[in-house]
N, CA, C and O atoms as a Tripos MOL2 file, in Angstrom:
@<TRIPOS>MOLECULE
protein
  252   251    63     0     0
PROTEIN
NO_CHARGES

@<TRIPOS>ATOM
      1 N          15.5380  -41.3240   19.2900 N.3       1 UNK1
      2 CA         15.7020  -40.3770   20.3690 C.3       1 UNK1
      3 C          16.6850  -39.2860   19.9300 C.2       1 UNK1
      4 O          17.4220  -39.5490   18.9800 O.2       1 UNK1
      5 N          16.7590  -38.2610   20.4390 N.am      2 UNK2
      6 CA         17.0360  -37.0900   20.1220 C.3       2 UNK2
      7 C          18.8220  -36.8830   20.9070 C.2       2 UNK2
      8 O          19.1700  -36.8480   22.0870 O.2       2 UNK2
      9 N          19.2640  -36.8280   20.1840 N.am      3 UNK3
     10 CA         20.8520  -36.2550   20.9430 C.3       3 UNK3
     11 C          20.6640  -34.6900   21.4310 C.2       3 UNK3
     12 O          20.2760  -33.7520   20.7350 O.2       3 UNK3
     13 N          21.0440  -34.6710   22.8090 N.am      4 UNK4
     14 CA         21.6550  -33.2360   23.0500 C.3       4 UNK4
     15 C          22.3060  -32.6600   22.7840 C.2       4 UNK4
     16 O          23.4170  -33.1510   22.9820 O.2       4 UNK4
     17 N          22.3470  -31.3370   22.1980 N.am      5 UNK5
     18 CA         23.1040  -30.6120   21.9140 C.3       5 UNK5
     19 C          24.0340  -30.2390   22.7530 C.2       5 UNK5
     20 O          23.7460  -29.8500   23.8850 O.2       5 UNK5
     21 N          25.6250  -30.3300   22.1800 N.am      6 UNK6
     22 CA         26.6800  -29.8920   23.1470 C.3       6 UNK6
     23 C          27.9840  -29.0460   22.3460 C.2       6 UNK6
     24 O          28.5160  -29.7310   21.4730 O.2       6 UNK6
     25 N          28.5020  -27.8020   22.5090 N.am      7 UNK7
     26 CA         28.9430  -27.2530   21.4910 C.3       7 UNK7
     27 C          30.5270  -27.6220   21.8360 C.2       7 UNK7
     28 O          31.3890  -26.8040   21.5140 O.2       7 UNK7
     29 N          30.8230  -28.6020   22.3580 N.am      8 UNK8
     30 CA         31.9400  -29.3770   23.0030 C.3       8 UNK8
     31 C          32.3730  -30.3870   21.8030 C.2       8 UNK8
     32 O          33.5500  -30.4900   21.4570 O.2       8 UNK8
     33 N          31.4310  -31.0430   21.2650 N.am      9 UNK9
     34 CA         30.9160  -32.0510   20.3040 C.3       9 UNK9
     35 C          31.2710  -31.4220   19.1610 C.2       9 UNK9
     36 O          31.8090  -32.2520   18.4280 O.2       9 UNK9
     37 N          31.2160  -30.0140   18.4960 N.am     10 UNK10
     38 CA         31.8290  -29.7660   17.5090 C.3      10 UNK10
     39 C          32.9340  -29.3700   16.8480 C.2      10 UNK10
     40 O          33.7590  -28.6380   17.3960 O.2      10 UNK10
     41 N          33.0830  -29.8260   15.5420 N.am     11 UNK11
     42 CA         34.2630  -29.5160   14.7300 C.3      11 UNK11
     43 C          35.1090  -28.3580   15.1810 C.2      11 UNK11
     44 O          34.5580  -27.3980   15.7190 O.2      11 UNK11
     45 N          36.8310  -28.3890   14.9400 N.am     12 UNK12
     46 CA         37.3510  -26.8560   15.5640 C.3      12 UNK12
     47 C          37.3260  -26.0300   14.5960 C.2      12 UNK12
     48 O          37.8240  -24.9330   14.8450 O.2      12 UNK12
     49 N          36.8310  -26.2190   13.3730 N.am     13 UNK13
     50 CA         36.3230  -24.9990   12.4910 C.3      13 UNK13
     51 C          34.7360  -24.2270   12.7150 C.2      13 UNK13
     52 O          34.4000  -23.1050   12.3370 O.2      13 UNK13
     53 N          34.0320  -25.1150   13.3610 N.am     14 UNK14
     54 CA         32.6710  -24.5180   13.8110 C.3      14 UNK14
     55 C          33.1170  -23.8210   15.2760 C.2      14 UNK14
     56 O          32.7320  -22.6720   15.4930 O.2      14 UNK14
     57 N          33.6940  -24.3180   15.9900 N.am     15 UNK15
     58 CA         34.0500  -23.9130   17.1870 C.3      15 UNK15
     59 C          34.6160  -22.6170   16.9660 C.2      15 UNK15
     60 O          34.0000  -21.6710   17.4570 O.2      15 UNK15
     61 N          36.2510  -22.2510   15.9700 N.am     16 UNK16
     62 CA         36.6190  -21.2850   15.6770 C.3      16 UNK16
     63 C          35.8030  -19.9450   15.2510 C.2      16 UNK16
     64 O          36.0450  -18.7800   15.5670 O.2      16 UNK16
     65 N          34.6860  -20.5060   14.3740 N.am     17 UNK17
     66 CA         33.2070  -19.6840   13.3920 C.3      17 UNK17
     67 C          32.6040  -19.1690   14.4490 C.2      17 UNK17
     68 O          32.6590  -17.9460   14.5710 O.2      17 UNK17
     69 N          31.8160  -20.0400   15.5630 N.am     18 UNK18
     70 CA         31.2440  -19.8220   16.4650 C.3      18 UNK18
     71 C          32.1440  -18.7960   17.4950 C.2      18 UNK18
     72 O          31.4840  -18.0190   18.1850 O.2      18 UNK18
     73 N          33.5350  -18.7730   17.6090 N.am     19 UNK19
     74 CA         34.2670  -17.5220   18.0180 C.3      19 UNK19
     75 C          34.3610  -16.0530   17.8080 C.2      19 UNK19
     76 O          34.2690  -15.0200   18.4710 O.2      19 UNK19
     77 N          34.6290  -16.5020   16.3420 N.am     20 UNK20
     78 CA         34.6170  -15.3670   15.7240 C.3      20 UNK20
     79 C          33.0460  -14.4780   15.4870 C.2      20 UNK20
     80 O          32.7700  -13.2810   15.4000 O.2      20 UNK20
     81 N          32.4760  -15.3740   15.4540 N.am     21 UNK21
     82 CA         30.8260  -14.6200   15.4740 C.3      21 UNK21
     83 C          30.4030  -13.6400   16.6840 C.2      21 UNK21
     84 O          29.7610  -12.6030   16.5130 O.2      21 UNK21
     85 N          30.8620  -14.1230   17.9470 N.am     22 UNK22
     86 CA         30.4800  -13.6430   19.5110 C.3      22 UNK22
     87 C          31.5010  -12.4800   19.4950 C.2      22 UNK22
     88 O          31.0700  -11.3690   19.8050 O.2      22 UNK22
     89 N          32.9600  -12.6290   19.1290 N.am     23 UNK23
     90 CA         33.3750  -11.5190   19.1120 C.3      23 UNK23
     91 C          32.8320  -10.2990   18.0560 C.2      23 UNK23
     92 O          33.0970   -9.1370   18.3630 O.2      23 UNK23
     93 N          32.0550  -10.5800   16.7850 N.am     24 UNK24
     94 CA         31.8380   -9.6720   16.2990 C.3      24 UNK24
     95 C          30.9220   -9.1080   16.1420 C.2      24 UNK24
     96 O          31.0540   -8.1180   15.4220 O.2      24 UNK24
     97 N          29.1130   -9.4740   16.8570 N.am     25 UNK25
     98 CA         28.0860   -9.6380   16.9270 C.3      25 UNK25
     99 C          27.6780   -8.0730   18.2010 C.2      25 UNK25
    100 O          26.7190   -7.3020   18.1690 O.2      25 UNK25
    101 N          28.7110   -8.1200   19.0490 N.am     26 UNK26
    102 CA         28.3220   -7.0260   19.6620 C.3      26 UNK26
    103 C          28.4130   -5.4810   18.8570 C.2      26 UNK26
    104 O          27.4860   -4.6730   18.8160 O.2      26 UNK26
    105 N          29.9010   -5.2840   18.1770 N.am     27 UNK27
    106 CA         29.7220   -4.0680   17.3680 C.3      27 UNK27
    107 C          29.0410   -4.2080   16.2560 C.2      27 UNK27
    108 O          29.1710   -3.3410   15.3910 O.2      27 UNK27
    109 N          28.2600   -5.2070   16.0580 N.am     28 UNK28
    110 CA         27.3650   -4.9420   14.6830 C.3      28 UNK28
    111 C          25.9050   -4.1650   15.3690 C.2      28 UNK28
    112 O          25.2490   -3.2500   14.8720 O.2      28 UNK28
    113 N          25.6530   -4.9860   16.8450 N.am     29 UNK29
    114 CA         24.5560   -4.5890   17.4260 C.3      29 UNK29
    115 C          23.8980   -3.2600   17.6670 C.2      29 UNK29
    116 O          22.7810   -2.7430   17.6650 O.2      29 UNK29
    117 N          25.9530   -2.7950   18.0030 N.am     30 UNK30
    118 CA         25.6950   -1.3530   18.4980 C.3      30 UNK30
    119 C          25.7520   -0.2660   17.2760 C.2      30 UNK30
    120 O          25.3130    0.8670   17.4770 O.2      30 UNK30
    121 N          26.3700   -0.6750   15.8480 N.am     31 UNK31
    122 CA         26.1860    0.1080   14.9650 C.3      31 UNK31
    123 C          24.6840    0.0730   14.0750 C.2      31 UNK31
    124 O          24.3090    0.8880   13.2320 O.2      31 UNK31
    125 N          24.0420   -1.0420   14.5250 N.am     32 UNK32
    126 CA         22.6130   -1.2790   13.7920 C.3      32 UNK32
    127 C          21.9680   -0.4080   14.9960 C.2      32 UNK32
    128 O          21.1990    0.5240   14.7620 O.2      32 UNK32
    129 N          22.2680   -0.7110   16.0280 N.am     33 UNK33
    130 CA         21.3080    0.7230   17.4150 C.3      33 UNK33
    131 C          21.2610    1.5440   16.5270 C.2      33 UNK33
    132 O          20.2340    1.9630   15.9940 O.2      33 UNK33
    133 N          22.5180    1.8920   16.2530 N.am     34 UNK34
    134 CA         22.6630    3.9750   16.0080 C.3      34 UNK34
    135 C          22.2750    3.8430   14.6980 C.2      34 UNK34
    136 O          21.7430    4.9230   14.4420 O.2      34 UNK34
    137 N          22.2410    3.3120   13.9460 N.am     35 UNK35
    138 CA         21.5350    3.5150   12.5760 C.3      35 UNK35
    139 C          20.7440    3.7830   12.9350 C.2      35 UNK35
    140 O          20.3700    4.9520   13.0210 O.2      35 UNK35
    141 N          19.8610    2.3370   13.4750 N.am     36 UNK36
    142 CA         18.1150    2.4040   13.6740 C.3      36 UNK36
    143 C          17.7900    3.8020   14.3810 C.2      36 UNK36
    144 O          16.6500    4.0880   14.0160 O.2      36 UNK36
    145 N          18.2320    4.7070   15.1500 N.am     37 UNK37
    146 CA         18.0210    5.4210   16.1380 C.3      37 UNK37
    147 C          17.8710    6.5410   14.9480 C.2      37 UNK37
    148 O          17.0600    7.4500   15.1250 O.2      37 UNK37
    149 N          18.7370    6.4850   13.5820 N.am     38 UNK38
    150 CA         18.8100    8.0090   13.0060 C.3      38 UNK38
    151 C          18.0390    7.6250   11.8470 C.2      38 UNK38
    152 O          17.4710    8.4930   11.1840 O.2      38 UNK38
    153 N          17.9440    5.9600   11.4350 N.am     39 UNK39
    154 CA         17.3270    6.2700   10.1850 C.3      39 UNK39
    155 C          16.5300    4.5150   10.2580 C.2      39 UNK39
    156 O          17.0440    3.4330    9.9750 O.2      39 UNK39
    157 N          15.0220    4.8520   10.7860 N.am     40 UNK40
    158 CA         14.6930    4.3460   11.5700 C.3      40 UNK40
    159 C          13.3060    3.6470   10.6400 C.2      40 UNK40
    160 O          12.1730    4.1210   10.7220 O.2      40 UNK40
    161 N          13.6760    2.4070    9.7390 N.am     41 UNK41
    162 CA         12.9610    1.9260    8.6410 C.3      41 UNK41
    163 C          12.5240    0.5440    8.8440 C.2      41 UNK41
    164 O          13.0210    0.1090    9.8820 O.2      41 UNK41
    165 N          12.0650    0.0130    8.4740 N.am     42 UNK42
    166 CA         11.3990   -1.7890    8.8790 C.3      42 UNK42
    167 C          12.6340   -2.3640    8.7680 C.2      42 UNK42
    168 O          12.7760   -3.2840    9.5740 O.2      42 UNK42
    169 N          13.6070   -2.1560    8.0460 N.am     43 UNK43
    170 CA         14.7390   -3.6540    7.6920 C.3      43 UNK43
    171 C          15.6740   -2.9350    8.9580 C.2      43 UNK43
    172 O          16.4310   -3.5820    9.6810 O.2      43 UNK43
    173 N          15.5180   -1.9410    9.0220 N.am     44 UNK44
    174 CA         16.4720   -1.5890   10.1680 C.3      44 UNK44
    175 C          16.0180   -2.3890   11.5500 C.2      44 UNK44
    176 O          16.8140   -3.1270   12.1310 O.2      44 UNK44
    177 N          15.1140   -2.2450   11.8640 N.am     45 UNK45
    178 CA         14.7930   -2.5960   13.0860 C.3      45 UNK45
    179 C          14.7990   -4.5760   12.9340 C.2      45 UNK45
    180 O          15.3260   -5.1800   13.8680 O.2      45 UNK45
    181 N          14.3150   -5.2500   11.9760 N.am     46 UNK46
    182 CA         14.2730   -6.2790   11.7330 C.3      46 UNK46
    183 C          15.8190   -6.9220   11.8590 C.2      46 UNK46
    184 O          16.1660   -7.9690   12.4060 O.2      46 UNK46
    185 N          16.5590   -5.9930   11.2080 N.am     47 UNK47
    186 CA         18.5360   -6.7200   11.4550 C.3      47 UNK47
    187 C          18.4870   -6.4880   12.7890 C.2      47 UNK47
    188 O          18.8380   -7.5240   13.3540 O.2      47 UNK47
    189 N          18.1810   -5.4970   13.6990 N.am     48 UNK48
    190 CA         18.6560   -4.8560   14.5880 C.3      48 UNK48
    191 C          18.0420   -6.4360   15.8050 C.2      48 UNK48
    192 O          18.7490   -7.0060   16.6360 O.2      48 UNK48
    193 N          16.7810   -6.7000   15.5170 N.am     49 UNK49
    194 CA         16.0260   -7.8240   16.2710 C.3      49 UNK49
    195 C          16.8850   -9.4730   16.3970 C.2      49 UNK49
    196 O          17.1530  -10.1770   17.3710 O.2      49 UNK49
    197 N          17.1480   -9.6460   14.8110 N.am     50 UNK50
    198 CA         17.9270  -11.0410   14.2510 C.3      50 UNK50
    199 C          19.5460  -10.6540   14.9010 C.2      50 UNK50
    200 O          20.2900  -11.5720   15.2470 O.2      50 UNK50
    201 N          19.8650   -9.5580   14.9850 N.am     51 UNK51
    202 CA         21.4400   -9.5910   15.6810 C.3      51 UNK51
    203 C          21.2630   -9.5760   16.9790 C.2      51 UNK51
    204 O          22.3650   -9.8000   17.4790 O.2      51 UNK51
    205 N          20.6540   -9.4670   17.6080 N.am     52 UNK52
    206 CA         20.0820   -9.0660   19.3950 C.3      52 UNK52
    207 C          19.9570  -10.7080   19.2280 C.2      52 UNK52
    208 O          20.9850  -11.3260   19.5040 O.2      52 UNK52
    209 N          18.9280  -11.4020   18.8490 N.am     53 UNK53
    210 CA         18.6590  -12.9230   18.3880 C.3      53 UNK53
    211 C          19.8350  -13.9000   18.6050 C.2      53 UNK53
    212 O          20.0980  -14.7840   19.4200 O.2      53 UNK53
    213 N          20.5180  -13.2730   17.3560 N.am     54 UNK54
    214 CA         21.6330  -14.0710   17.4980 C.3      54 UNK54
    215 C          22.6410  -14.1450   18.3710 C.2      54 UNK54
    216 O          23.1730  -15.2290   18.6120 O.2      54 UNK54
    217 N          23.0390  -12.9880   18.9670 N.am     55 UNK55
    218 CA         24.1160  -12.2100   20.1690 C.3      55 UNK55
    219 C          23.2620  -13.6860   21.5870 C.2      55 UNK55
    220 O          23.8220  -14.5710   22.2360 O.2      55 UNK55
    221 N          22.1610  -13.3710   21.5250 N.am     56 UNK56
    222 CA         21.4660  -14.2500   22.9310 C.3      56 UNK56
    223 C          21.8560  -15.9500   22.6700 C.2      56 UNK56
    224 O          22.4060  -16.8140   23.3520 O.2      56 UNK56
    225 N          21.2830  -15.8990   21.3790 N.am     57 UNK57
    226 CA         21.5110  -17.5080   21.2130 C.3      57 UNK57
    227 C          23.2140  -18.2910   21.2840 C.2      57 UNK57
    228 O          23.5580  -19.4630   21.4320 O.2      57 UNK57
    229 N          24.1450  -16.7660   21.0640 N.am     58 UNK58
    230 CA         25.7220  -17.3000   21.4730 C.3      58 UNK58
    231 C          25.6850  -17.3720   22.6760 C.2      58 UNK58
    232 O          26.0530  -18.4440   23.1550 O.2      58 UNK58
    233 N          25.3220  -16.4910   23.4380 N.am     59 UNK59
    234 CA         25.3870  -16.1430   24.9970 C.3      59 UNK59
    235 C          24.9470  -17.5020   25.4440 C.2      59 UNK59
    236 O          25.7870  -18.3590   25.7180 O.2      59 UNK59
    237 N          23.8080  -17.7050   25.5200 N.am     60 UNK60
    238 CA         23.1970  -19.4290   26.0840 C.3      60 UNK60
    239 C          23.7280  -20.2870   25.5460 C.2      60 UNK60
    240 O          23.7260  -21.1120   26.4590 O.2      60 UNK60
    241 N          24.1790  -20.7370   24.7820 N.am     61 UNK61
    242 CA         24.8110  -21.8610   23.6420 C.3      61 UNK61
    243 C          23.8310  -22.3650   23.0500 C.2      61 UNK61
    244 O          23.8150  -23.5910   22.9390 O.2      61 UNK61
    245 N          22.7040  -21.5530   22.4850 N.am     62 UNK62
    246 CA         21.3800  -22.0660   22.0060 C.3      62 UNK62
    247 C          21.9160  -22.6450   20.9140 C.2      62 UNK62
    248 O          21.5010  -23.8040   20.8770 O.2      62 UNK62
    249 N          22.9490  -22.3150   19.6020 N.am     63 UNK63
    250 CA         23.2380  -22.8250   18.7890 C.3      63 UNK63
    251 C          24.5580  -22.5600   18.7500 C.2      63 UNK63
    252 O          25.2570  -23.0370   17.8560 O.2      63 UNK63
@<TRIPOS>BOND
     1     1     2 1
     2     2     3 1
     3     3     4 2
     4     3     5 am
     5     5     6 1
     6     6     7 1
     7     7     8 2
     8     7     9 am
     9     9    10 1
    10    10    11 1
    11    11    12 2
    12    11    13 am
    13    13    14 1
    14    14    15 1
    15    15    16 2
    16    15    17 am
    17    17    18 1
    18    18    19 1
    19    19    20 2
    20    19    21 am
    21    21    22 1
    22    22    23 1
    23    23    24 2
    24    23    25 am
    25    25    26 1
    26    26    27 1
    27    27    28 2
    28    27    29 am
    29    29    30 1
    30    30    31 1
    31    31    32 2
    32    31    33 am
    33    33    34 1
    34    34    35 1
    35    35    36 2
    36    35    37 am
    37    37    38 1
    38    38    39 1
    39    39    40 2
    40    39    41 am
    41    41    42 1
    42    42    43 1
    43    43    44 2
    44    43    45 am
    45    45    46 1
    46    46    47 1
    47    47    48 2
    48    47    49 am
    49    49    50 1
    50    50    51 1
    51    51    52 2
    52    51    53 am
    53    53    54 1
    54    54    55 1
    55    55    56 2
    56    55    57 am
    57    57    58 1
    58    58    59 1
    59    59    60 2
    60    59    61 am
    61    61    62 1
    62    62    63 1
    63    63    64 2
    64    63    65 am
    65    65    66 1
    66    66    67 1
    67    67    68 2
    68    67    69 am
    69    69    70 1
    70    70    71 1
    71    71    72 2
    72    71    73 am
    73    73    74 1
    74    74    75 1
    75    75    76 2
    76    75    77 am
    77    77    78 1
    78    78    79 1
    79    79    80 2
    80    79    81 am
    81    81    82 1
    82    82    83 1
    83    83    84 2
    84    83    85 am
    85    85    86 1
    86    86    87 1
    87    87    88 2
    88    87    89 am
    89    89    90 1
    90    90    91 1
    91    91    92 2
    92    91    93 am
    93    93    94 1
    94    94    95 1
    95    95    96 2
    96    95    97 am
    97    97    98 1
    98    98    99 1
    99    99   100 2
   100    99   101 am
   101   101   102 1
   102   102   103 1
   103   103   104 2
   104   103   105 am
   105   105   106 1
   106   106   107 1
   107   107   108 2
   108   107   109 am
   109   109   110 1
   110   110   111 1
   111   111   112 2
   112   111   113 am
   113   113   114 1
   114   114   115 1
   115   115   116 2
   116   115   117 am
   117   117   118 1
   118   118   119 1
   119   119   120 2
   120   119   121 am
   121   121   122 1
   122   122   123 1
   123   123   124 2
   124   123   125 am
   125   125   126 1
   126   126   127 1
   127   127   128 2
   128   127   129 am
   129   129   130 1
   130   130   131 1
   131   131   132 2
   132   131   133 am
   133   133   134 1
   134   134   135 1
   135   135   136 2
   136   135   137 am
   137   137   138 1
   138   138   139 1
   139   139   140 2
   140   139   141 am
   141   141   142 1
   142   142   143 1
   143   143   144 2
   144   143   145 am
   145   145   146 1
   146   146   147 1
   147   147   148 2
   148   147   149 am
   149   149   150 1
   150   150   151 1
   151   151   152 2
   152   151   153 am
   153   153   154 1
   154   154   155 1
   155   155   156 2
   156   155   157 am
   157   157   158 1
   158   158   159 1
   159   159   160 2
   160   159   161 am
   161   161   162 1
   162   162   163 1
   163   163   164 2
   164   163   165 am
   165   165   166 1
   166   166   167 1
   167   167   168 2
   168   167   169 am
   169   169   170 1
   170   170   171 1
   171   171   172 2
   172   171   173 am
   173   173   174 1
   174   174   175 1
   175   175   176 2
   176   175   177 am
   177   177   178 1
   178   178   179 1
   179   179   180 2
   180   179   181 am
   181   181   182 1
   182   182   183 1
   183   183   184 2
   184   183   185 am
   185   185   186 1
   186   186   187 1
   187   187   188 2
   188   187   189 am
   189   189   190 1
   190   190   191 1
   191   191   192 2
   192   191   193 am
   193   193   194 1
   194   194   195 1
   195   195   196 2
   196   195   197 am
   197   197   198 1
   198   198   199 1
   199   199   200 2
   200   199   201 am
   201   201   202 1
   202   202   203 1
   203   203   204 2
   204   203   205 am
   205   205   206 1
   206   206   207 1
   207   207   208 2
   208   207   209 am
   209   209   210 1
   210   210   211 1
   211   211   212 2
   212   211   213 am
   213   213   214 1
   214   214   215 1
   215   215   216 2
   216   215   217 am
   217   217   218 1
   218   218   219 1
   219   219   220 2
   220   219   221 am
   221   221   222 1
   222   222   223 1
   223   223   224 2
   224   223   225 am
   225   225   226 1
   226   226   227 1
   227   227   228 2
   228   227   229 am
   229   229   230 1
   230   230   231 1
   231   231   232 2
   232   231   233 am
   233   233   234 1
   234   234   235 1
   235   235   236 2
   236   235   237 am
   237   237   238 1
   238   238   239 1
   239   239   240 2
   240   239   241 am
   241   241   242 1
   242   242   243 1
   243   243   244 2
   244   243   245 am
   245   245   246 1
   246   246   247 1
   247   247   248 2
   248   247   249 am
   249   249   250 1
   250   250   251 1
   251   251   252 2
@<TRIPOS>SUBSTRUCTURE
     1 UNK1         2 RESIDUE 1 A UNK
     2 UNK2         6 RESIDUE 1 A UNK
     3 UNK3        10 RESIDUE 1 A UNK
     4 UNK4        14 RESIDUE 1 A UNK
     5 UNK5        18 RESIDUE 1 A UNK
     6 UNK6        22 RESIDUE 1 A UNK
     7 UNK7        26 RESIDUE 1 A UNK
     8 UNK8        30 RESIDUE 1 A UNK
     9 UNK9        34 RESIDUE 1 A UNK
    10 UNK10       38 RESIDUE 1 A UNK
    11 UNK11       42 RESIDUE 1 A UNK
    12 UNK12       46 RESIDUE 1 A UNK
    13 UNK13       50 RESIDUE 1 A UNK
    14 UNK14       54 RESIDUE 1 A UNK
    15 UNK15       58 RESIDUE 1 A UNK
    16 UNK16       62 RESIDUE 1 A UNK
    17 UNK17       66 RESIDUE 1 A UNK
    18 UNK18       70 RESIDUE 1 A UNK
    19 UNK19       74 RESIDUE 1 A UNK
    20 UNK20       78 RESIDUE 1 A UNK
    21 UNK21       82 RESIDUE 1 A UNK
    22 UNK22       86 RESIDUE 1 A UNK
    23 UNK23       90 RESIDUE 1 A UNK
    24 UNK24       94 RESIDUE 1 A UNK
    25 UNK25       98 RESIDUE 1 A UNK
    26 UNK26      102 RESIDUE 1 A UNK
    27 UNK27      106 RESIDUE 1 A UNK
    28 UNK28      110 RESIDUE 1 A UNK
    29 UNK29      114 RESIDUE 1 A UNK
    30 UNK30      118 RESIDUE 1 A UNK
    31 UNK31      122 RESIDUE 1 A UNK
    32 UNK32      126 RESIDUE 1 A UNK
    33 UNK33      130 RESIDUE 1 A UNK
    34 UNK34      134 RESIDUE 1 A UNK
    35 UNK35      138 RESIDUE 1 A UNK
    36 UNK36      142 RESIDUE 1 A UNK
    37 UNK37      146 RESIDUE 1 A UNK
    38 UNK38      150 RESIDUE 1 A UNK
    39 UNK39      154 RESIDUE 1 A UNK
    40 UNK40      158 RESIDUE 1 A UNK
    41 UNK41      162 RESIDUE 1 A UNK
    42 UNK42      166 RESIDUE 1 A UNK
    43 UNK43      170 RESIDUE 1 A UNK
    44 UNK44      174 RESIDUE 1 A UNK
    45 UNK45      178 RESIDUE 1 A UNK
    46 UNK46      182 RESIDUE 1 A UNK
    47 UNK47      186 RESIDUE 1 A UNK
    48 UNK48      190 RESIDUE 1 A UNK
    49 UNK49      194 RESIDUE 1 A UNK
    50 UNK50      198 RESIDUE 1 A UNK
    51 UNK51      202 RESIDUE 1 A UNK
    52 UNK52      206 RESIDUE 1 A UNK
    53 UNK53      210 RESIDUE 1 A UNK
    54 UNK54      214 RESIDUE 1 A UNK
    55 UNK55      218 RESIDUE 1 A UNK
    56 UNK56      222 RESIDUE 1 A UNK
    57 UNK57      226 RESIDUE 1 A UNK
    58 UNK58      230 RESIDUE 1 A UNK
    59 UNK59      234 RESIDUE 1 A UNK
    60 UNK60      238 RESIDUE 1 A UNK
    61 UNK61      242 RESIDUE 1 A UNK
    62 UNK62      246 RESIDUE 1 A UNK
    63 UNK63      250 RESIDUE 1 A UNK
C-alpha cells in the first residue's frame, strides 16, 4: 500500500530547499514572461510552462 504524501514528514534540509524554491520561483516566472514576450522561441515558452508547473505544484504541496 501506498504512503501519503506529507511534506511535514520531510527532512529540514528538503523542507529548507523546498523554501527556498517558492521564494524564488515567482521572479524567475516573471523574468521568463518578459523574455518570452520579447524574444519569443520554443525553449522560451517551454521554461516559461515547467516554472508556472513548478510554482503550482509548491502552491498545492504536489511535491
Amino acid at each position: 500500500m501506498k504512503r501519503r504524501y506529507t511534506p511535514y514528514t520531510l527532512p529540514p534540509w528538503l523542507k529548507k530547499f523546498r523554501g527556498v524554491c517558492q521564494q524564488f520561483i515567482v521572479p524567475f516566472i516573471v523574468f521568463q514572461g518578459l523574455r518570452t514576450l520579447i524574444f519569443p522561441t520554443f525553449f522560451d515558452m517551454l521554461l516559461l510552462i515547467t516554472f508556472i508547473f513548478l510554482a503550482m505544484s509548491l502552491y498545492f504541496e504536489w511535491i
